[in-house]
C-alpha positions, 0 to 999 in steps of 0.5 A, spaced: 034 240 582 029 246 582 032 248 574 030 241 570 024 239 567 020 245 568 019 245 576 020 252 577 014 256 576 011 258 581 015 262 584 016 267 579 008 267 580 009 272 586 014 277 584 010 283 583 007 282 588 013 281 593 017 287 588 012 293 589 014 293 596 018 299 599 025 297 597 028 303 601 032 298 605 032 291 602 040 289 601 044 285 595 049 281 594 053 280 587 055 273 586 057 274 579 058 280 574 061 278 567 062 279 561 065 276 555 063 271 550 056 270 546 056 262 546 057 262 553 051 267 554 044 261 554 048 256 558 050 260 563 044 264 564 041 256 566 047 256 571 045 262 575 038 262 574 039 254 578 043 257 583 038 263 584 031 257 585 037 253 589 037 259 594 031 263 593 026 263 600 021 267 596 021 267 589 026 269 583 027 273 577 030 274 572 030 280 566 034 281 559 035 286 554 039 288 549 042 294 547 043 298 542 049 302 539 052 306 545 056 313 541 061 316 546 058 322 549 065 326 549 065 328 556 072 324 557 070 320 562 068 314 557 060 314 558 054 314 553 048 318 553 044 315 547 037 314 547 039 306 545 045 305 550 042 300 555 047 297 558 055 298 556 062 296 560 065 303 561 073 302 561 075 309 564 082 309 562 085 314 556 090 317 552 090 324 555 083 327 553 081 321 548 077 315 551 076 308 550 069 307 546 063 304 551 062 297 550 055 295 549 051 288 549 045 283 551 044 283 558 041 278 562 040 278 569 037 273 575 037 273 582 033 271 588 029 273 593 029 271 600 024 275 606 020 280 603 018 289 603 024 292 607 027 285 610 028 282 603 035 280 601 037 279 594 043 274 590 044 276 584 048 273 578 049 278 570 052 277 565 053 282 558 054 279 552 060 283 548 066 279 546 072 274 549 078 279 548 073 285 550 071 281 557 079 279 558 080 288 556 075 289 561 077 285 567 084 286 565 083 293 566 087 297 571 081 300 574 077 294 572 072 296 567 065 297 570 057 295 567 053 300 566 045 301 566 040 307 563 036 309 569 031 303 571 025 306 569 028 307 562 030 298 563 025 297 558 020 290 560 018 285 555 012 283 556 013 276 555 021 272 555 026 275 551 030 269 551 028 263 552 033 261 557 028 261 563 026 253 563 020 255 568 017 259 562 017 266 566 017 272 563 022 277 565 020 282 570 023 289 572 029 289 576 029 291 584 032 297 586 037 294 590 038 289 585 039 295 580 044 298 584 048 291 585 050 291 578 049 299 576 057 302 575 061 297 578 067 293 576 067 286 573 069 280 578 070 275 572 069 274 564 067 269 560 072 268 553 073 263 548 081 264 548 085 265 553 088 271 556 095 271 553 091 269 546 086 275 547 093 280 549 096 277 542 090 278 538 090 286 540 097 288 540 097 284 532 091 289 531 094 295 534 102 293 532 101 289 527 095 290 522 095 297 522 089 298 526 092 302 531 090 310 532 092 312 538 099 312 540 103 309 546 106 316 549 111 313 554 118 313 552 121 307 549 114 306 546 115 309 540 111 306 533 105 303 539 099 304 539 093 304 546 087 305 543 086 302 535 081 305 530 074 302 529 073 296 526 067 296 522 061 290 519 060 291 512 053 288 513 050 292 519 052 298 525 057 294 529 064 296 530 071 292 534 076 297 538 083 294 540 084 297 545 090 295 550 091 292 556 096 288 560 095 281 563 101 282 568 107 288 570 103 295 569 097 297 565 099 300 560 094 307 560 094 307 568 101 305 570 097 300 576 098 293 576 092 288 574 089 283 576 093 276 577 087 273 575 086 266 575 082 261 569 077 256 570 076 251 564 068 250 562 068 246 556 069 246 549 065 247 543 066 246 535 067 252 530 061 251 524 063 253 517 056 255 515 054 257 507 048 260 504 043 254 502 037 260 499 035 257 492 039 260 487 044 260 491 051 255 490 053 253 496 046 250 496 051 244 494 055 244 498 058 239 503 064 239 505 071 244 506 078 242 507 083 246 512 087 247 505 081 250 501 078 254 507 086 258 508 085 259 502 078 262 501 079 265 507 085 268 505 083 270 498 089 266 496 088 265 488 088 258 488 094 254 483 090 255 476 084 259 478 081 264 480 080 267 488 074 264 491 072 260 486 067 255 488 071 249 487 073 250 494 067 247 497 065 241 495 059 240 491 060 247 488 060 250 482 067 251 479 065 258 475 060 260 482 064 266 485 064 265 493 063 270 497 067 269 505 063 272 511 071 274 516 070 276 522 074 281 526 082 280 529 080 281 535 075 276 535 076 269 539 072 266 534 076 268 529 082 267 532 080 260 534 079 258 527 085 263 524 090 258 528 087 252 527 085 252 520 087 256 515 094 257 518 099 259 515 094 263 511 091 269 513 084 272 512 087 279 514 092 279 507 089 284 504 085 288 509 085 295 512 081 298 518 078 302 513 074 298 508 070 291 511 069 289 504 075 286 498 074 283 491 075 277 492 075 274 485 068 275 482 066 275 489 067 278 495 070 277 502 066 281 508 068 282 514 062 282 520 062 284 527 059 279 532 056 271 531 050 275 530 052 279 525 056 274 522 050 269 521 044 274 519 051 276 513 052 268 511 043 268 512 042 274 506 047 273 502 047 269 496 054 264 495 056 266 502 061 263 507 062 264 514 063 261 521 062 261 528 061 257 534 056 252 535 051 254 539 043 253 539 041 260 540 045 263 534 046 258 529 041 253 530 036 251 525 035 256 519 032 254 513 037 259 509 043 256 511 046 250 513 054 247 515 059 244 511 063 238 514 070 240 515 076 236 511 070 231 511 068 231 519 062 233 521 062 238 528 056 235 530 054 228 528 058 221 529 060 218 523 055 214 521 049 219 521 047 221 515 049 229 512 044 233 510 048 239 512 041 241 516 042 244 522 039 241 529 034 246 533 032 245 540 025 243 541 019 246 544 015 242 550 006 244 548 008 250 544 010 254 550 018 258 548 023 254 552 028 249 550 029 242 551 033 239 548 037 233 552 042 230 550 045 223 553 052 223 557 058 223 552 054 224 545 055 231 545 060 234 538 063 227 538 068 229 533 070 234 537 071 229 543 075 224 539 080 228 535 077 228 528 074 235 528 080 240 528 076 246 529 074 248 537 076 251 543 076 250 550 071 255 553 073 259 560 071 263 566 076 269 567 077 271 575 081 273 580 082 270 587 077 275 590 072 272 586 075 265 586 069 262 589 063 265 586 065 265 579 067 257 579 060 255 582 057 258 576 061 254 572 060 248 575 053 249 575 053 251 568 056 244 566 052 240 571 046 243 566 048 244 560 047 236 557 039 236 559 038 244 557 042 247 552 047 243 550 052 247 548 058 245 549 063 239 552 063 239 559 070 240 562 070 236 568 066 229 567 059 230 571 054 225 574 048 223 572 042 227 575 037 221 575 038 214 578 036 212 570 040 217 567 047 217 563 054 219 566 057 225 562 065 222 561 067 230 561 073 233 556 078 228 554 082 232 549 087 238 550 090 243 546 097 244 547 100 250 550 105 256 547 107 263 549 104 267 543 109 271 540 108 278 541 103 278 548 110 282 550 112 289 547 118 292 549 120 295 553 114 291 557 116 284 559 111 278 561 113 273 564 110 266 561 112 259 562 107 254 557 103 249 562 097 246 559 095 246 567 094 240 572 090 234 572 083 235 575 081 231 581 076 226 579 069 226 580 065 222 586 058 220 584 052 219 589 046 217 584 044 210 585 051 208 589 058 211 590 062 212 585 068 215 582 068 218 574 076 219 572 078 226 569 083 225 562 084 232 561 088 238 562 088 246 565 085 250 570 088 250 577 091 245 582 088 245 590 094 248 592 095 253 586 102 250 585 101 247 577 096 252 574 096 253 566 099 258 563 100 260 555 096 261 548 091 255 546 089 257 540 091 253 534 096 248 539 096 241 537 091 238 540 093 232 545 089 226 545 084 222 546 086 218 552 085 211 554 079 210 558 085 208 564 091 212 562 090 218 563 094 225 561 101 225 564 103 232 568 106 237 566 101 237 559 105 238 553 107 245 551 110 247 544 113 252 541 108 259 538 107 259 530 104 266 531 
């Protein structure tokens, strides 16, 4: 394939020439448009930049840009005029004359070109970086929410790579007008979260209902003491800001009244959480080495332990006792935060203590903070001395830093076998003759062998969201997005087992553990019914193999869809018990295990 070891190149070589040409009655076609999750973000730009080398007769590009804040502009139809606003998901619903707040996100897009001047015909795949329950919202959303762009003269162009996902080194370059126009104001086909629907749709009623975040009350009769659209959540280390805002999975949209989308998932694969800690001189948690689920409830939650004190630093091993801690928290409506609420600190609950008001509570002698996004979350647990946070793993955002590192997790590490020996130190993606793409294989099978033998509790399966429309497009980019992520940004677990790509590779055996489906408590506010059965999904048809000889690799987990779309999965995931590993000949039995919401 065009996309492994460097062997792109030369096509990128002639896009100026081949983009200066009159654009007037060149044509493209959207092959994806997502949004969602930021630990998908690099994988996923390696998988649609490899179909576009697949398809490509002329040359491909790419281009990356990250927005900054993206205010309202109060014209009440849910737009933003500001000068830093680059790209934002616009979700037109309201209340009355109030809108829903753009969303704005890193971008990247790629594309190929086939023919050139007024002939050429443009692929084009894009993805916006926001977070998974806003990309579930934006897809759910009836009217669907769509991307929008500042002008494309205003699309500022890095002069050299602005991420080092492009493994043919190529710098980014201006999108094509038609290219522009593809993706420019129109509505999402798929998203990309870290929790399901049903865990998204529960983490935002809590907000709005539960937790006290909600500001914009529900007008429709029967829906008293609800709320549509939540106060801003904000970071207490930068300008980021959360917004609950409500939606539907099934039944009637709850701002328009119109039906959603009857959408479809496809599993990806799955990824540890990392509890991360300060590691800057001075600081306490240089020591430390390791939480219990216990202890990280309790310290998340600001629980005054028995004979002690909140956040003390005996929570973390290898700390001092008299050392105060200060926990980096994440947002309610945040996939990572809920991946790790119900799977390691319940029955605590880091939101005690929390108002929409503040982003900061004294915790002992030290602090709990809230932080908005990965990126905000790791930078806070960075600068901060004593600080403890967490976040999905991955190269990009907290790959090695000399001023943090991870702990193990009730005493597991979430990245390395057991016989490795811990240092706490991060790994990082190497470089190839200095130049600034990753490279960073890793053998089938050996990726977070925690995760995959059921030592380490802390993850998720990622997923694409989409609709039957959209089916075929969005599950090639996933396929292919774990075909690669083994030889380029190992990032997650594959869900499905993969091929060795060389005839000297390695099989890659693909997931062999799930979590246990539930109906989550509160996805169904009245009068509103959502009907959910639990289903941890089918079993998945086994893979056949054609590298060297015929062969057939057997699936051993749960989820997604069956062929004829009869057995398909249903239900919140996050925090379910998790189900296996299964043996090397028996696989998981269907239906899959289901139980009982705790939440």
């Amino acid at each position: 394939m065009k996309i492994l070891k460097g062997t792109i190149g030369i096509l990128a070589l002639a896009l100026s020439a081949a983009f200066a040409q009159d654009s007037s009655a060149q044509t493209a076609q959207l092959q994806v448009l997502t949004a969602g999750s930021s630990a998908q973000f690099g994988p996923f730009a390696i998988g649609a930049y490899a179909l576009a080398n697949n398809v490509a007769t002329t040359a491909v590009g790419h281009y990356t840009v990250k927005s900054g804040a993206c205010p309202d502009d109060g014209t009440g139809n849910g737009t933003s005029t500001a000068s830093t606003c680059l790209a934002y998901l616009r979700d037109t619903r309201k209340v009355g004359t109030t809108d829903i707040v753009p969303e704005p996100g890193n971008l990247w897009v790629a594309w190929s070109q086939s023919g050139t001047g007024t002939s050429a015909v443009y692929q084009v795949w894009a993805y916006l970086s926001v977070d998974s329950t806003v990309g579930v919202r934006a897809f759910q959303a009836a009217p669907r929410a769509k991307l929008t762009l500042a002008a494309l003269a205003s699309l500022p162009v890095s002069a050299t790579t602005n991420y080092p996902y492009w493994n043919d080194n190529s710098n980014d370059s201006a999108m094509p007008t038609a290219v522009y126009n593809a993706i420019n104001g129109v509505a999402l086909t798929a998203a990309n979260t870290d929790i399901r629907p049903e865990d998204a749709l529960f983490a935002t009623n809590r907000s709005l209902n539960s937790l006290g975040y909600g500001s914009v009350a529900d007008p429709r009769s029967g829906h008293s003491g609800q709320f549509l659209i939540g106060t801003a959540i904000s970071s207490h280390f930068g300008s980021g800001v959360a917004h609950p805002v409500s939606f539907a999975i099934s039944g009637a949209d709850p701002f328009s009244g119109a039906t959603p989308p009857a959408f479809k998932t496809i599993p990806v694969g799955a990824a540890p959480i990392v509890f991360l800690a300060n590691n800057t001189t001075g600081s306490a948690t240089i020591n430390g080495t390791n939480i219990t689920l216990a202890n990280a409830g309790i310290l998340f939650s600001g629980t005054v332990p028995s004979g002690g004190t909140a956040c003390q630093g005996s929570l973390v091993d290898g700390v001092s006792s008299t050392a105060a801690l200060n926990p980096v928290l994440r947002e309610p409506l945040s996939g990572t935060m809920n991946t790790t609420q119900y799977s390691v600190f319940d029955p605590k609950d880091q939101e005690s203590g929390w108002t929409a008001a503040v982003s900061s509570v004294t915790c002992g002698s030290g602090a709990r903070s809230r932080s908005i996004g990965t990126g905000d979350e790791v930078s806070a647990v960075r600068s901060q001395a004593n600080s403890v946070g967490y976040a999905f793993f991955s190269y990009e955002s907290t790959g090695a830093n000399a001023n943090y590192k991870y702990l193990k997790l009730a005493g597991v590490d979430p990245l390395y076998p057991s016989t490795h020996t811990y240092t706490g130190a991060l790994p990082s993606c190497g470089t190839l003759g200095g130049s600034n793409y990753l490279t960073c294989p890793v053998t089938g099978g050996t990726s977070f062998p925690g995760l995959r033998n059921n030592t380490y509790k802390a993850w998720s399966i990622y997923r694409m969201v989409t609709d039957s429309t959209n089916l075929t497009n969005t599950q090639t980019l996933a396929t292919e997005a774990q075909l690669l992520v083994n030889s380029t940004i190992p990032d997650f677990v594959p869900f499905l087992p993969q091929c060795k790509l060389t005839t000297s590779g390695t099989d890659e055996p693909g997931l062999d553990v799930y979590r246990a489906h539930y109906v989550p408590s509160t996805i169904t506010t009245v009068p509103n019914t959502i009907t959910v059965t639990a289903n941890s999904g089918p079993l998945p048809a086994n893979t056949s193999c054609t590298v060297g000889s015929s062969y057939t690799l057997k699936s051993y987990t749960l989820g997604g869809t069956d062929p004829s779309g009869t057995n398909t999965e249903q239900g919140g995931d996050a925090g379910g018990a998790i189900q296996g590993p299964f043996s090397g000949s028996t696989q998981p039995t269907v239906p899959g295990t289901t139980q009982t919401s705790t939440h």
